[in-house]
N, C-alpha and C positions, 0 to 999 in steps of 0.2 A: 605353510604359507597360505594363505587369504582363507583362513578356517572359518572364519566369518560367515564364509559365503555359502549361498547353496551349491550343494551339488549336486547332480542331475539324477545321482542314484549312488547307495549306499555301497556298492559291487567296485571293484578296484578295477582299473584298467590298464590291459598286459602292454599299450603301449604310452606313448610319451613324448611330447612336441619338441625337437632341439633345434638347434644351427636356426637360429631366427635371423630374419634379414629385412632391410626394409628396403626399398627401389634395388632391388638384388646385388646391396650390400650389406655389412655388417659393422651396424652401429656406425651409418655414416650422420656428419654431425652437420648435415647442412643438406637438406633433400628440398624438390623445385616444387613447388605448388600446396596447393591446400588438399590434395588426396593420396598421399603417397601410402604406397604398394606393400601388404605383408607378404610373408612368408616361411616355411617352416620345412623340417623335414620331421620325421618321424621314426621314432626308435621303441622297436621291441621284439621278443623273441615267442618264437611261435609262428602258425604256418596260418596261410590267408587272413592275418589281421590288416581291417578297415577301419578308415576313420569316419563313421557316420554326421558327426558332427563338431563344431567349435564355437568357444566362445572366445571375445579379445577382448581384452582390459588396457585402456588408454591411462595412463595419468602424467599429470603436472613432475609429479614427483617420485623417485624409489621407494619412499617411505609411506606414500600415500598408495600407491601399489601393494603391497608390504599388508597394509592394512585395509586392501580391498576398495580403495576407495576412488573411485576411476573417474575422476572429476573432468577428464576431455572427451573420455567413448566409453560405451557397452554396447559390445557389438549384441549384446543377448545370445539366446542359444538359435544357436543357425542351425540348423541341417543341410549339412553340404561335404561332401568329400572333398571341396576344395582344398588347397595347402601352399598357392601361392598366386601371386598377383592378387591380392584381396582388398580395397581400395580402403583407407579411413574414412569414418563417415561422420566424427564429431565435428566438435565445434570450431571454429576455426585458430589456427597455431599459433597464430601472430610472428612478430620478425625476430629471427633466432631463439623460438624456443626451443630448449631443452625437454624432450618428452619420452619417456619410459611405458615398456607395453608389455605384458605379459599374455600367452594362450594357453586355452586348456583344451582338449578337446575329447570327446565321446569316440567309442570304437562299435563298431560293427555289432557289438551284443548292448550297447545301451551304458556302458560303463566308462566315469569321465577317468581322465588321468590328472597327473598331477597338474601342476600351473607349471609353465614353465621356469626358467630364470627370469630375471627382468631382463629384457634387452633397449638400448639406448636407440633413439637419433633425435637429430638435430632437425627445429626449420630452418627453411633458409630465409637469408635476409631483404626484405619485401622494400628497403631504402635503404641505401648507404648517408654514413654521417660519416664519410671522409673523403678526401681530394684524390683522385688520381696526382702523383708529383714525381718530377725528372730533376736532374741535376746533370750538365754536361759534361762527363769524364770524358777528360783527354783522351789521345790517339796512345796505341800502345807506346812502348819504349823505341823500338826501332822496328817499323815496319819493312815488312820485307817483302822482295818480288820473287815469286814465284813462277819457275819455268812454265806449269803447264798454264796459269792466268797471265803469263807473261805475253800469252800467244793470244788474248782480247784489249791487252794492252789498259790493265787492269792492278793496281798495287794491291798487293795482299797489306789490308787495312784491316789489323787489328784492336781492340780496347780492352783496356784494364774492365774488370770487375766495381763496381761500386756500393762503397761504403753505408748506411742509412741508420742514423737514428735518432730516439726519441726518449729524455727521460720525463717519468711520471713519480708523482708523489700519490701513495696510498694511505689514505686517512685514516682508517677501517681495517677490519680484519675480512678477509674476502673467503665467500663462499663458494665462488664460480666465477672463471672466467672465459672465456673463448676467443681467440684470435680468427679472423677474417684475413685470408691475403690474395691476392691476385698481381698478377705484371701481365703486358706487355714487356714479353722476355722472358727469362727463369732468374725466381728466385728463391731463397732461401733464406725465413724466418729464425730469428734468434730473441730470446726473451731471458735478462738477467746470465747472458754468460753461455748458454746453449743455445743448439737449432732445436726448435721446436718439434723436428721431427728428421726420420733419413730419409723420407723419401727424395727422390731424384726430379729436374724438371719441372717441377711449379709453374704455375698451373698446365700444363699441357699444349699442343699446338691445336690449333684451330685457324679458322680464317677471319684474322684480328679485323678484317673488318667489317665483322659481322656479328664475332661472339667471343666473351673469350671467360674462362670457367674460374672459380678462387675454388679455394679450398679453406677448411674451419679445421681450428685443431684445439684441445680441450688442454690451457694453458696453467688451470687452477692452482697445479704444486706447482709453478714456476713463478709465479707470482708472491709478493707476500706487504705487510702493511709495511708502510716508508715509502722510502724509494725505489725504482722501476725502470730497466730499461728495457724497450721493443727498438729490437735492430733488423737488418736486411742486408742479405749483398744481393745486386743486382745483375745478370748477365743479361747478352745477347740474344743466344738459343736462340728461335727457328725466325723471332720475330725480326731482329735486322741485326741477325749472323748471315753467315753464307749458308745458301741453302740449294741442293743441287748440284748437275754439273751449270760450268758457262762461266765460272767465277764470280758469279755476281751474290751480292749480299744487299740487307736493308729490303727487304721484299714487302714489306708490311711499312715500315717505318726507319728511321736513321738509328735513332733511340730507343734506349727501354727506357720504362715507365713503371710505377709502381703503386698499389693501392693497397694501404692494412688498414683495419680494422677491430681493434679491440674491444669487446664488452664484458663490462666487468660489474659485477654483482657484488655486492655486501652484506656481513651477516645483519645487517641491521633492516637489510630490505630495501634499503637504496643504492642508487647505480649510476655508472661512469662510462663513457665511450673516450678511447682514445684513438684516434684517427689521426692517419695520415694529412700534413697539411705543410702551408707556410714555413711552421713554429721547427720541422726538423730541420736535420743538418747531413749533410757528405759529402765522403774524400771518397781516394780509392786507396785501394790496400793492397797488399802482396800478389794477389793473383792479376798480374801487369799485362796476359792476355788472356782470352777463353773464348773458343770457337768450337762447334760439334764437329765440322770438317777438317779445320788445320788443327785445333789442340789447344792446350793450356800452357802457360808461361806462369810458374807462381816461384816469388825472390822469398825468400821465407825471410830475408834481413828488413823486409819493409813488412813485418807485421805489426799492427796495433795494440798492442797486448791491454786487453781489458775495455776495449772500443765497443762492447755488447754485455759494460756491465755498468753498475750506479759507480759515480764517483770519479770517471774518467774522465780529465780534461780534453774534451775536445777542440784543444787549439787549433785555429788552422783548416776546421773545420767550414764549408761554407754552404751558407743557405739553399734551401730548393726551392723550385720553384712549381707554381699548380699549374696542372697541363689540363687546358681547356680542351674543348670539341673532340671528345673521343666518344665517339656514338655508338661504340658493338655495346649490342649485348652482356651483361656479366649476368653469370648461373652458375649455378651450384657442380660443382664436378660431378661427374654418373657415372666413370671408368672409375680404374682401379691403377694405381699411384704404382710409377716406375720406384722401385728399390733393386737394391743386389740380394742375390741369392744364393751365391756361391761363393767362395773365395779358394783358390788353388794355388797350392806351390808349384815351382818350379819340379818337373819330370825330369828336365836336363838341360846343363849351359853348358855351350862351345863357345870359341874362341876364333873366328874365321880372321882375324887381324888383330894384331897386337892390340889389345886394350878395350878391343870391343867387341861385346858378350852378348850371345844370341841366347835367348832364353826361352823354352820350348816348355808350355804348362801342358802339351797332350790332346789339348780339346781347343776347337776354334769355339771361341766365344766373342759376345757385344760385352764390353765393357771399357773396363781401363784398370791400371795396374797402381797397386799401391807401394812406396816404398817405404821399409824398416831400415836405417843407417846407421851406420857405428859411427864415432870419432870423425865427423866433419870437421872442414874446415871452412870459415867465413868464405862466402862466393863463392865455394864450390860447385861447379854445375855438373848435373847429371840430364841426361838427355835420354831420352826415352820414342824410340820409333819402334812401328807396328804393323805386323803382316802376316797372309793367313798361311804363305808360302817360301819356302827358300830357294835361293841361284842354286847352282847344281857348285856353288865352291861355299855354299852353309851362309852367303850372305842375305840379307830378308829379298824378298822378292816384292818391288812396291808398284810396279808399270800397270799393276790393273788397280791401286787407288786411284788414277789418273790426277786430278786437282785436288782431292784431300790430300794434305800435308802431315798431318796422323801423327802428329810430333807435341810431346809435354815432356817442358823441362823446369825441372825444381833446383833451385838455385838457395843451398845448405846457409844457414843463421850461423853454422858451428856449434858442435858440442858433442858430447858422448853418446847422444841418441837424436834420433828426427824419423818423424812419420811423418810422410804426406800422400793425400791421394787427390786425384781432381775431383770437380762437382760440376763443369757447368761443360763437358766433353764426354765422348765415347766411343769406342773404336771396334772393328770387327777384328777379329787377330790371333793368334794359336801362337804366335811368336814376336820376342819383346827383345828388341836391341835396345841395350845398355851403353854408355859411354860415360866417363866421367870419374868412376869410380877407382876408390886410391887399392883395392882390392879386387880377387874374384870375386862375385855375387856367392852368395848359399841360397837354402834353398827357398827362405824365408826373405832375404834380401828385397826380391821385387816380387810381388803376390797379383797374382790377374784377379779382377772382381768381376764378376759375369752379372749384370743386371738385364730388367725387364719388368715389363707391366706386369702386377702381380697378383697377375691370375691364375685362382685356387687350383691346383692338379688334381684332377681325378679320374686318366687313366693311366692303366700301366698293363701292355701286355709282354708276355716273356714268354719263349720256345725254347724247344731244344736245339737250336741251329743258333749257335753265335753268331753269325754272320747277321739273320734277320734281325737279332737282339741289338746290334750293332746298328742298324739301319735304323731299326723304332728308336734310337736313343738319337742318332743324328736328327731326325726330324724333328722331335723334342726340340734339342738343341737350336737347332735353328730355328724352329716356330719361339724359341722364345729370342734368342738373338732379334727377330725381327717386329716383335710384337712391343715394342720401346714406344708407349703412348699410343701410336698408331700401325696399321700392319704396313709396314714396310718390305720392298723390295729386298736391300740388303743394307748391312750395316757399316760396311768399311770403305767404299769409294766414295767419291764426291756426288749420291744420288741420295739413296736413304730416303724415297718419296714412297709416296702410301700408292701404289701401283694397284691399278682396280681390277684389271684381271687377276695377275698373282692372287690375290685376296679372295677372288669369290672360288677360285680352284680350289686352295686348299683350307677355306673354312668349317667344312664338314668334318675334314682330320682335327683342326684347329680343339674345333669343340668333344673332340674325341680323347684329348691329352689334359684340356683345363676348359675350366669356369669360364665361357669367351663371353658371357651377355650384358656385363656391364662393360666391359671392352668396347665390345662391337655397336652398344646401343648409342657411346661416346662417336666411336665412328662413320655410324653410319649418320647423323647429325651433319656430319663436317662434310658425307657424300652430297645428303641431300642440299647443303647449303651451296658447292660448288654446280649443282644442277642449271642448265642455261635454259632461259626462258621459252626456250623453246620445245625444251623437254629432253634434251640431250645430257649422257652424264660423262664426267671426263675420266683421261686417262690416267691422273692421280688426285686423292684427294688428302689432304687441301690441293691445290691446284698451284703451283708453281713452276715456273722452267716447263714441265712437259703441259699440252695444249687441254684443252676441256671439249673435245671430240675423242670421247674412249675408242670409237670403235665395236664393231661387235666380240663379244667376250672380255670386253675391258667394259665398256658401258653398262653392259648386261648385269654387274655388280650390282647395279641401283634396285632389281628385282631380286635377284639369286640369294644376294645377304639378308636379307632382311627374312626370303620366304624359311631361307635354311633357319634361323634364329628362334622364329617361330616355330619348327618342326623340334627344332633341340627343346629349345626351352617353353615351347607352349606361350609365347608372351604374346596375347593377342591385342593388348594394346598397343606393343611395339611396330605391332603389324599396319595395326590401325592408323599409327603414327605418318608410316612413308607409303600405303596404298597411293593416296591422291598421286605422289613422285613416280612410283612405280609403275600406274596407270597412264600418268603425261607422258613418261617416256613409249612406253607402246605404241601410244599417239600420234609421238613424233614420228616414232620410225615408220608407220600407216601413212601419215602425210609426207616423207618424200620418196615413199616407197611407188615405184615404175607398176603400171597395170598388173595386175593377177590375184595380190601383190607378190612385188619382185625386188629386187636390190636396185637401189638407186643409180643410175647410169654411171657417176661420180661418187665414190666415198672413202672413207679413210678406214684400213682395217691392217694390223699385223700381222694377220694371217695366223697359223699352227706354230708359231714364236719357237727358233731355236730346235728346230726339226731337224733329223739326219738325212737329207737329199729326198723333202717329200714333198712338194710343190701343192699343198691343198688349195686349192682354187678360192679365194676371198666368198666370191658369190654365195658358194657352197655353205661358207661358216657364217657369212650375215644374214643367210634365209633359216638357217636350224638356229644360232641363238634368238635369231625375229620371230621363229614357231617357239622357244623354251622361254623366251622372257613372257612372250604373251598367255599360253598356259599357265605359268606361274601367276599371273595377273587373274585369271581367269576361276583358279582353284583358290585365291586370297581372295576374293571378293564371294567366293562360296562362303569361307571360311569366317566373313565376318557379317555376312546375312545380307550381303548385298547381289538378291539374284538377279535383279537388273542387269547389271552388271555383270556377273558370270555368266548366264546364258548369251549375252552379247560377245563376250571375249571367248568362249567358248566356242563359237563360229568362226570370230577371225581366226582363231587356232586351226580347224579345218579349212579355212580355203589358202593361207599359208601351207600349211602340209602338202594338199593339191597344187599349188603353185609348184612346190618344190618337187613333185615330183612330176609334172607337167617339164618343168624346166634342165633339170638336174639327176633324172632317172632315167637311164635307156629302157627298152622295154626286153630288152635282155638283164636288166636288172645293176647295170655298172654306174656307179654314180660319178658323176664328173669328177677328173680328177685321178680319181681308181687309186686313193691311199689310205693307209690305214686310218687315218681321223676321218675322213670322209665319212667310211662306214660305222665308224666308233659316231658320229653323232647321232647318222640319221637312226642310229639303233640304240644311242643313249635316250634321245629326245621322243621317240615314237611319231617318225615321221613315215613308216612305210606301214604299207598293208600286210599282213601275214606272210603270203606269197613272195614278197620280195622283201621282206626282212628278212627269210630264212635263206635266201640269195646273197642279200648283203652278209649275214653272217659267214657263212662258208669264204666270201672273198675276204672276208676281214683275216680267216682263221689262215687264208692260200696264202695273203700280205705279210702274216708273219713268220709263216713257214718258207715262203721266198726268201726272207732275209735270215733263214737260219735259225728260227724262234728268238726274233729281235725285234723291237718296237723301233719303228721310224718317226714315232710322233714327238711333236711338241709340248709348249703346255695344255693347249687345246686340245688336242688327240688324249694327252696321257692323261687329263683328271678325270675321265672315263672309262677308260680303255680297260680297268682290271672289271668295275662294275658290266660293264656291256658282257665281257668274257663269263662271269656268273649268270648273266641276264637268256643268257646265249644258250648255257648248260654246258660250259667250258672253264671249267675251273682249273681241270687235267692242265691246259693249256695257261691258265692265270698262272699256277704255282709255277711252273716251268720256267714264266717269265719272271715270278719274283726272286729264283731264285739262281736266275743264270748270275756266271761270273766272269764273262767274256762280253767285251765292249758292242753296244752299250747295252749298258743295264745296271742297275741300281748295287748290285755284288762286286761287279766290276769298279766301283769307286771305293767299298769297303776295301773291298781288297787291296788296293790300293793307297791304304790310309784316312780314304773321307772321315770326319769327324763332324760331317755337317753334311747337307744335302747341294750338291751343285748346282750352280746357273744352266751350267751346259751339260747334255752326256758328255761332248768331246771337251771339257775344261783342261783335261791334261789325260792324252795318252801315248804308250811308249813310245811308238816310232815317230809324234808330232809335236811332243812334248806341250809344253803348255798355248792355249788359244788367244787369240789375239784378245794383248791387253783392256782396249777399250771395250771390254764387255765381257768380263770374265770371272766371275764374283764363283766361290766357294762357300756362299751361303746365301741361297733362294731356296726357300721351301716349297716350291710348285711341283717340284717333279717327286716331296715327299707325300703326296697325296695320297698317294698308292695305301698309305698306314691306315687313312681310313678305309680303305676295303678290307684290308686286314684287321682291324677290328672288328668290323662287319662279318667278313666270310668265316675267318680263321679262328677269330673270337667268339661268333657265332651271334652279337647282341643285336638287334635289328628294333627300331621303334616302329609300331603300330598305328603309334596315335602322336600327336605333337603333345610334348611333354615328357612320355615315357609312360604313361601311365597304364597301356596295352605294349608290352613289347615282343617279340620274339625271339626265341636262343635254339637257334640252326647251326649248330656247328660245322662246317667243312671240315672233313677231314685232311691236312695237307700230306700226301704219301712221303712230303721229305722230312717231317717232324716226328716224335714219337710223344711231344705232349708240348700244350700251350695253357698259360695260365692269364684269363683278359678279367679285369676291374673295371669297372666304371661304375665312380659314384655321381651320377647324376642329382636334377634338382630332387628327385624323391628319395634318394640313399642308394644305397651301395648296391647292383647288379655285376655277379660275381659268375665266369663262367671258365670253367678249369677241366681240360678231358688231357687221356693219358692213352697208348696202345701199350697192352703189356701183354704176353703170351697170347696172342690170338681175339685179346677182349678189350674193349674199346669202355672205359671206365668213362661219366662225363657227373662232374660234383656244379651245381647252380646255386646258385641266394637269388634272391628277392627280395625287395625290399617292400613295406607294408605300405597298404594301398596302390598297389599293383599286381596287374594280372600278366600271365603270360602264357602263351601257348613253345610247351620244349620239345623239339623233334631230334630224335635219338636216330644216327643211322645203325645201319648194321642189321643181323639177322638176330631175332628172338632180342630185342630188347628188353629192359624189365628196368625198374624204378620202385620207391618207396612210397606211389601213389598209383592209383587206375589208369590205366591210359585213354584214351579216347576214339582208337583206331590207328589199322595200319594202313596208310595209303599207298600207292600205287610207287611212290617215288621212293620207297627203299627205305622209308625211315619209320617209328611207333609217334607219334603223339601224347600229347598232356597237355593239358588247359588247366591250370595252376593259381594259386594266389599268392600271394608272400611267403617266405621260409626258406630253407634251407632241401635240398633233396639231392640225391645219387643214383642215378641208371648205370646200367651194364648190359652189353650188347657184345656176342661172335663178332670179329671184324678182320678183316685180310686186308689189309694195305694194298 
């Protein structure tokens, strides 16, 4: 490939650029602005290989790629180790091009590698040449009132689905086409007969009125010369469905609304837009309700058969109409597109009452369940409800969805076979009532679909203790149960809101299991947009039903996410992006902060959220996150050359500190309060002096041994609480706690069956049985945080530098394991760290991945490795400052 070209020297090179991405996706087909972002990872074998240099080839075309001929960019020969975030510097894209790019780059001895593949994206589009258009679909079939909305005196008002389409005639033979779609609502594109794609949710939630995302999808084989049809069904989703609890729905608007855009290219060089306008037409179809809270109703007898192909009369059909004055923003999507990822049989079905079949897949998961049907009969209904728990007589247990109705019913056409599954719904759930059916269910009958945002996995640690294997798989689990477009609290009761604490707790795990930065670079947009003018950030974002005064440790998200993102992923323009928000919020909190500065006389905080009888003092927790968000503010503004700025925040960080211990430190060393989060902050955060850190430490260590080696914390205590304990030089004491099995404690829910990480320790235990319904969810990943320090300690991977590019591998040894194996393929490649105890020797096998350095500290006596080491220090372990490759140590070792 590009033989053409020159190459920087005749010498081959042992590495080789892969996984290219551009705004930290791959081959997204519509990216914002005229500089979008490369990147690459790097593959090859061999020990401290670097990449001294690259070059990037831009073009119009594959084929002009192909032939070297890079008619948009030549970045020329750079010297740089860089390998990601590297901005375009050509000419500019224009609207919706189509642009292919290839790299090569030079390693450490001066020798280039190959070119890589081509890889795709897309501009995005700089003017739309189509209407936003609605059409008013009736009210569902029979709306119905619901008990717990019954009590706002509120009808559960639901609507059918709507129909949309558009035929075109193709004159030409087409070389390229692209679809543009966007709603107000969720929808799903269809072109000549298919959906253009599976992903779920279109375009995503946002705050419609402010922004709201399309997405591009590459239509070319679906297309063809003749005739053409672009179709759409329309839902409700987040825009004016229900959303929350309160029953209330229409949060944004009454209606969805919809916007496509087709461009279509010809082999002849000329070209076609088919937009959305006037000239379409729609009814509604089968799916007679759809709501993410109550569920789906689809008659499969009122299907359209052939309504999204050339050739179908659509009688009866009626005009749309163009909806003026919608002023958000429309841009290019930057997260990563909910799909499923799972599908699972039935484990097991009972029979708790005649006729109706509890159906048990094993694992609580987000999704919804599909059915396979033999021999229906015309109007057959099957009725389908969903819960994460059973009555103690096998029947679902629904009291903690509280106003989700959680109910999809499919209503049989007849015949020897029928599939169906929903699309514009989704449920938390481990268990699937059935009714309707003229059979028992098998095992294939009704199949659970587990979806989420689909973001890339790349860790996976495994031990010897099933139980912890069991715990890292819960978290998983529920990190992705909740990560559905936005990080959400939970996914089965009537809330489902992007909760700003939850989110900044356990975002450092998050990015420890998957890819979270085009995720989070989506959400944290939606944070900063519900930001109040005053600098304050709220308690969920988007901002609906709960208020836009986070509170300390819910507001604190607006700094914490953004800083962790940049520490994972190095993305310092991300950083650059929410500095200014991150800054106004410190500001605020400086402005209604009492003399010292001190906590405002009046303010709203939740305190240590869902603690076992541990009363942390508010003041306590809004002076240490008002010391952690301002440091955070203080080390970004180092970070991006602004020392104005850090030397200023720098200070307020010390006389906060003083403050807090002027106000909130005895001089006996007990902090207000005297609970375990107490001391887990001011010793997470580095508010104390030496002298009475190592005081707060000991009572942290007395707090837990009062309770019997049990944590009293909440989510504020616990997403510190194992870190502080390594921080301490009390690991002895972390492991203990990870791996008790007596309430509470993270074993004692295994033990017990969790398949997910609970809302509460006390969710359900034996002598109290299950906790009060309105607030009782069996999948909140906050209290799975813990997984990141286990990756960290137990794993042993620790970043250095933001990015990964310096990292550390200090393994812990935990005395209740006999080996653990941790992965992580980060943005640079795969950091792989695997140790075993076997007859007395503590074996520990690493990778690295190229253009990275690492220093590996090996415990134990007489270490040894397949490199020099660098020294034994004092704390028990040998040393190695390393570069890429593969190596193995071996070390005496006694548990």
């Amino acid at each position: 490939m590009l033989s053409a070209l020159l190459l920087w020297t005749s010498m081959k090179s042992l590495l080789s650029p892969v996984d290219l991405r551009c705004e930290n996706l791959t081959s997204p087909l519509a990216v914002e602005g005229e500089h979008p972002r490369f990147s690459w990872k790097l593959k090859g074998e061999g020990r401290d290989l670097r990449q001294k240099g690259y070059r990037i080839l831009v073009a119009s075309s594959k084929d002009f790629l192909r032939e070297g001929k890079a008619d948009l960019w030549d970045s020329g020969e750079v010297s740089s180790a860089e390998q990601f975030g590297i901005p375009y510097a050509g000419s500019g894209l224009g609207s919706g091009k189509r642009v292919w790019w290839s790299v090569q780059i030079q390693d450490a001895g001066g020798a280039p590698s190959e070119w890589s593949k081509p890889a795709e994206f897309g501009a995005g589009l700089t003017g739309w040449k189509a209407d936003w258009i609605g059409w008013d679909a009736p009210d569902g079939d029979k709306p119905e009132w619901h008990p717990e909305i019954g009590r706002v005196k509120n009808p559960l008002l639901l609507r059918p689905a709507s129909l949309f389409r558009k035929e075109f005639h193709a004159a030409r033979p087409i070389s390229r086409a692209t679809a543009y779609v966007t709603a107000l609502g969720l929808v799903d594109l269809h072109v000549n007969g298919k959906r253009v794609a599976d992903d779920l949710f279109t375009p995503g939630w946002t705050n419609y009125d402010k922004r709201v995302y399309y997405r591009a999808f590459d239509v070319t084989s679906m297309l063809h010369r003749g005739e053409n049809v672009v179709g759409a069904v329309l839902g409700d989703g987040w825009y004016s469905g229900y959303v929350g609890y309160g029953g209330i729905r229409a949060h944004y608007g009454d209606r969805p609304r919809l916007r496509v855009q087709v461009n279509v290219e010809y082999a002849d060089g000329s070209s076609e837009i088919i937009g959305s306008g006037p000239d379409w037409v729609a009814t509604s179809g089968p799916t007679v309700e759809q709501d993410f809270l109550m569920g789906e109703k689809y008659d499969a007898r009122k299907e359209r058969n052939g309504w999204d192909k050339p050739g179908y009369k659509a009688q009866g059909w009626q005009p749309v109409h163009k909806v003026d004055g919608i002023t958000a923003e429309v841009e290019p999507f930057c997260g990563d597109p909910v799909r499923a990822y799972e599908r699972l049989k039935a484990k097991k079905v009972t029979e708790p009452e005649p006729g109706v079949y509890v159906v048990d897949f094993g694992q609580n998961l987000a999704g919804f369940a599909k059915l396979n049907l033999k021999d229906t009969k015309p109007g057959q209904l099957i009725k389908l409800r969903f819960a994460e728990w059973l009555n103690p007589d096998g029947t679902l247990y629904v009291k903690n969805l509280r106003g989700a109705r959680a109910t999809d019913v499919y209503i049989c056409k007849g015949g020897a076979a029928e599939e169906w599954e929903p699309r514009f719904t989704f449920h938390g759930f481990r268990y699937c009532e059935v009714t309707g059916l003229a059979q028992r269910p098998e095992a294939t009958t009704v199949q659970a679909v587990a979806i989420s945002s689909a973001t890339p996995e790349v860790g996976h640690i495994e031990t010897s203790d099933p139980i912890l294997n069991r715990l890292s798989a819960n978290a998983w689990w529920t990190q992705k149960m909740n990560f559905i477009d936005i990080p959400t609290d939970c996914p089965q009761r009537d809330e489902r809101l992007g909760w700003t604490g939850d989110a900044q707790a356990y975002i450092r795990t998050a990015c420890s299991y998957s890819d979270v930065q085009a995720f989070f670079q989506k959400w944290l947009v939606a944070l900063d947009d519900e930001q109040t003018a005053e600098g304050n950030f709220p308690m969920v974002a988007p901002t609906k039903v709960a208020g836009h005064d986070g509170g300390p440790a819910w507001a604190d998200a607006g700094t914490i996410c953004p800083w962790t993102i940049y520490q994972v992923y190095g993305d310092k323009q991300l950083l650059a992006r929410h500095y200014p928000q991150m800054k106004k919020f410190v500001e605020f909190n400086l402005a209604r902060s009492q003399a010292g500065p001190l906590p405002p006389k009046e303010f709203h905080c939740f305190g240590d959220w869902v603690s076992i009888n541990a009363d942390t003092p508010k003041e306590v927790i809004w002076q240490a996150y008002f010391a952690y968000s301002t440091d955070i503010v203080a080390k970004a503004a180092r970070e991006l050359g602004n020392a104005e700025d850090a030397k200023h925040y720098a200070a307020l960080h010390e006389q906060i500190k003083e403050a807090f211990n002027k106000a909130f430190v005895s001089p006996e060393g007990v902090i207000q309060g005297d609970t375990q989060c107490c001391y887990v902050l001011a010793l997470a955060f580095d508010l104390l002096d030496p002298k009475m850190a190592k005081i707060a430490a000991d009572r942290l260590i007395k707090g837990i041994e009062d309770r019997k080696t049990h944590l009293s914390t909440g989510f504020v205590g616990t997403r510190d609480v194992m870190q502080v304990l390594s921080k301490i030089g009390r690991n002895d004491m972390a492991f203990r706690l990870l791996h008790n099995t007596t309430f509470p404690s993270w074993g004692f829910e295994v033990l017990n069956g969790a398949t997910s990480i609970w809302e509460r320790w006390d969710g359900w235990t034996p002598d109290k049985g299950l906790q009060d319904p309105d607030m009782n969810s069996f999948a909140h990943y906050a209290y799975g945080a813990v997984m990141g320090w286990v990756f960290a300690e137990i794993g042993g991977i620790h970043a250095l530098e933001p990015g990964f590019g310096k990292v550390l591998i200090a393994p812990q040894i935990d005395p209740h394991l006999t080996w653990a194996k941790t992965r992580y393929d980060g943005i640079r490649g795969l950091i792989r760290c695997d140790w075993k105890v076997e007859n007395g020797k503590l074996h520990v096998d690493v990778e690295l991945p190229p253009n990275t350095s690492a220093e590996i500290r090996v415990p134990g006596a007489n270490a040894k490795g397949d490199a020099d080491a660098i020294g034994v220090p004092a704390g028990g372990y040998t040393s190695w400052a390393l570069g890429s490759g593969r190596y193995s140590f071996t070390s005496d070792y006694k548990s």
